[in-house]
Residue, then its C-alpha position, 0 to 999 in steps of 0.5 A: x948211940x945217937x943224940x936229938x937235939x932240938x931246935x927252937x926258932x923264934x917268931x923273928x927267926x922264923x920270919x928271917x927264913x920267910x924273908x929268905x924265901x920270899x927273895x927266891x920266890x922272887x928270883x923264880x920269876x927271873x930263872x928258867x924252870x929247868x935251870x932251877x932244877x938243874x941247881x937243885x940236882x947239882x946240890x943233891x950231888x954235892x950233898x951226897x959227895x961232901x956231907x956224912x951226917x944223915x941229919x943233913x943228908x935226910x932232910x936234903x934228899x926230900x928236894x929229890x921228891x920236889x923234883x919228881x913233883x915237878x917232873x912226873x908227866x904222869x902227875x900233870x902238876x898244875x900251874x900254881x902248884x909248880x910254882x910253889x915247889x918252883x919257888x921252894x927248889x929256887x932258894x937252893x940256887x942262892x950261893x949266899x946262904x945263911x950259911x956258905x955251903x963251902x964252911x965243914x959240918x955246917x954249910x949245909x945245916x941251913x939248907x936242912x932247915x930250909x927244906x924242912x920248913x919249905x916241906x912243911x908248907x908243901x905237905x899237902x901237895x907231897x902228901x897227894x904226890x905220895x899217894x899217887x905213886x903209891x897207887x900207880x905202882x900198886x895199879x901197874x902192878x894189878x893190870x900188868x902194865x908200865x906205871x907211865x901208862x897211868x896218870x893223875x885222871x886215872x888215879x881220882x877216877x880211882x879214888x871216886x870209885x872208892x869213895x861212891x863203894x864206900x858210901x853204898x856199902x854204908x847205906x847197905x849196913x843201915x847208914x840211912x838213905x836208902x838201906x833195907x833197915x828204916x830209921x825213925x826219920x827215913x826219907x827213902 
């Protein structure tokens, strides 16, 4: 059996968790990068080791995607995109959360509903990210080849390509500007 529960934050709650990473935000520029990821690894860690219900557990793991964001050579993240996920990894590395992390059952809830807003916010890069994993496994696959062998230009020259086929394939089915069929204002 399970149980949802919902949460309702106010505009003042909301905004007492903007403060909070806007503060990391701030600690960002004070931190290395690889010392940032390092303490987001070692939550993941602690998670996995101290924390049983999948609630926390779910929502934590999505740092582990931030992480490979950052990471993936082959996706080439750009400056100000790092630096978002940058600043959204850096809240993780304050021991003076909302909650400590050291109270049972709870220590980590406010980590929970960090990271689910955070990836909110980010959901457009986590959305291209996941789509350009997605391609290069499925590209690796077709040409037979190690998926590190792929990277970001290959992915956008791919989906250019998809996007010039479907437009012609939409003028050939009469879509106007240059098909076989004539509209009444044809052009071409």
């Amino acid at each position: 059996m399970s149980l949802r529960v919902t949460l309702e934050f106010t505009e003042k709650d909301l905004e007492h968790f903007r403060t909070m990473a806007r503060q990391a935000m701030a600690n960002t520029e004070e931190q290395k990068r690889e010392v940032i990821i390092e303490n987001a690894r070692d939550l993941l860690k602690q998670v996995d080791k101290e924390v049983g219900t999948d609630f926390i557990r779910d929502r934590l793991s999505q740092l582990q995607i931030l992480i490979n964001m950052l990471e993936d050579e082959g996706w080439g993240m750009k400056e100000v995109g790092q630096k978002r996920v940058l600043s959204a990894l850096a809240y993780f590395n304050n021991p003076e959360d909302l909650i400590p992390d050291h109270i049972p059952g709870l220590g980590f809830l406010d980590d929970a509903i960090m990271v689910e807003l955070l990836c909110r916010e980010l959901k457009p890069e986590i959305d291209a990210y996941g789509d350009f994993v997605r391609y290069r496994e499925t590209e690796a696959k077709r040409r037979n080849m190690d998926p590190a062998e792929l990277n970001r230009s290959d992915f956008l020259k791919n989906r250019e390509k998809a996007l010039l086929s479907r437009m012609r394939r939409r003028r050939r089915a009469g879509g106007g500007g240059g098909g076989k069929k004539k509209t009444p204002l044809s052009l071409f």
